[in-house]
C-alpha positions as CSV (number, residue, x, y, z in Angstrom):
1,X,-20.9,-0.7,-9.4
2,X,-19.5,-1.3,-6.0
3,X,-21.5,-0.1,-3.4
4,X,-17.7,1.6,-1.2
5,X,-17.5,4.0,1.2
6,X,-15.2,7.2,-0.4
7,X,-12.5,6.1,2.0
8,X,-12.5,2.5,0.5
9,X,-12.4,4.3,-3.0
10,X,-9.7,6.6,-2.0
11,X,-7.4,4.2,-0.4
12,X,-7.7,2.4,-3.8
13,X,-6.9,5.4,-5.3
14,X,-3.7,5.5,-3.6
15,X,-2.3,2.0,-3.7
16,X,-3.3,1.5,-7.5
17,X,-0.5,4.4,-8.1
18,X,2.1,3.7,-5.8
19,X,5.2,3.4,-7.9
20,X,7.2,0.2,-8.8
21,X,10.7,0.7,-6.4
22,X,8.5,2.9,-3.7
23,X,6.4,1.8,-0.7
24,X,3.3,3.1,1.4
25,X,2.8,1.9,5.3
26,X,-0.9,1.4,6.3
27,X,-1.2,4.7,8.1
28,X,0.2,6.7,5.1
29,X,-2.4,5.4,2.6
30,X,-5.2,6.0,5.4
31,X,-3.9,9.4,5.8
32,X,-3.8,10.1,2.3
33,X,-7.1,8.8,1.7
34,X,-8.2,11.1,4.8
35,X,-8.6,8.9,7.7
36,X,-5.4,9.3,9.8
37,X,-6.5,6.3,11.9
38,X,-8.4,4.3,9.3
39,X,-4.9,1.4,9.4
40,X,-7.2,-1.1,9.7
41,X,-9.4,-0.2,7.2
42,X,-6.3,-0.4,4.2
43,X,-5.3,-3.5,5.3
44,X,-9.2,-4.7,5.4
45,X,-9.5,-3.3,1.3
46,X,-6.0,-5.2,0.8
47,X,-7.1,-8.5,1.5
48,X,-10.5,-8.2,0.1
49,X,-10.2,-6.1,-3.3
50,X,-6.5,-6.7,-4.4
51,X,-7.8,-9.0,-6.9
52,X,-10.7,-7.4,-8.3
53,X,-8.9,-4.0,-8.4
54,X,-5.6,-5.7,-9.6
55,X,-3.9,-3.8,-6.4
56,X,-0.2,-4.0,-6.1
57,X,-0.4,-5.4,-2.6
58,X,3.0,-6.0,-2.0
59,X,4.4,-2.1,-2.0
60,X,2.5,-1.9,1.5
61,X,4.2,-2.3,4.5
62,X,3.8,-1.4,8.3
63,X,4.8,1.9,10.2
64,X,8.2,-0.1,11.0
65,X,9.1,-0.8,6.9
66,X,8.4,-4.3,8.1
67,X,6.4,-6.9,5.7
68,X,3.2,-7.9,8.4
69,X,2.2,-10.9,6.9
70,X,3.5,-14.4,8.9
71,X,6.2,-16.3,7.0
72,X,3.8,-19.6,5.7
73,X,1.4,-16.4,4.5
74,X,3.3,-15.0,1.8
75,X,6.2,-12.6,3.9
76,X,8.4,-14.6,1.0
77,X,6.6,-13.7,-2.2
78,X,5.9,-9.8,-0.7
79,X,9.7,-9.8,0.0
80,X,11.1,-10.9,-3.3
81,X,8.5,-8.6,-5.1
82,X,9.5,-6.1,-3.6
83,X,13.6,-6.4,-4.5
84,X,12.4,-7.5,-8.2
85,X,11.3,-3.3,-7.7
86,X,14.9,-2.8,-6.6
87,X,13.7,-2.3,-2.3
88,X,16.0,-3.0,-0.1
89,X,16.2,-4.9,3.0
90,X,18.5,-4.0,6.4
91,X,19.9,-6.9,8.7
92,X,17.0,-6.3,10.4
93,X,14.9,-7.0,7.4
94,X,13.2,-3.7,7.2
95,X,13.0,-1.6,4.3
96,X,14.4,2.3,4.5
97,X,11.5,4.3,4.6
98,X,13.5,7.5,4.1
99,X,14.3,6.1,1.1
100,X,11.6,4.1,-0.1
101,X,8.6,5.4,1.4
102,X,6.6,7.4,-1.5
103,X,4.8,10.7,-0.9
104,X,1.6,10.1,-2.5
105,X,2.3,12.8,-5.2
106,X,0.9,12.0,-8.5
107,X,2.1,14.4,-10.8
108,X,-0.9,17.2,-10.3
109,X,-3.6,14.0,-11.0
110,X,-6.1,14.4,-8.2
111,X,-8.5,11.7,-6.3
112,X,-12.3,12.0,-8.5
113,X,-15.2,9.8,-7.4
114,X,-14.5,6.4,-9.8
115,X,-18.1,5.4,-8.9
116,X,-16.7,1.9,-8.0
């Protein structure tokens, strides 16, 4: 249906099932989609398929557990979505990615082709 490369598949794999109260950073979905350096790419498929795949945009963040998008962008509405989930914020205003950072483990289920 949508002619993607399998990276762009994977890495929308990967956000679809991050869970609600757990984060990914750009590097850790390209990594887990099989790109180690493919950052750009994820944030690329965020801002031009989280609507049509109904992606949950807001659990990812940058290597720092920082939101990256400006203030008048959205930072707000990523930053209250993200504590409705139960995330928390330091005085620095960066989330605890020991804590909140998810492994990509989906209980045995596997990446297939979704022939996008």
């Amino acid at each position: 249906m949508w002619n993607m490369t399998e990276f762009t598949e994977k890495i929308i794999f990967y956000i679809k099932n991050i869970p609600k109260g757990k984060i990914l950073t750009y590097g850790k979905v390209a990594l887990l989609a099989g790109n180690p350096k493919g950052a750009r790419q994820v944030s690329w498929t965020l801002n031009s398929m989280t609507e049509k795949f109904d992606l949950p945009w807001h659990r990812v963040v940058n290597s720092k557990g920082k939101i990256s998008i400006p203030t008048e962008s959205g930072y707000e509405l990523q930053k209250s979505l993200l504590e409705e989930e139960g995330i928390e914020f330091n005085e620095k205003d960066a989330i605890d990615l020991k804590r909140f950072l998810w492994d990509g483990e989906i209980g045995g289920q596997q990446w297939i082709s979704q022939d996008m």
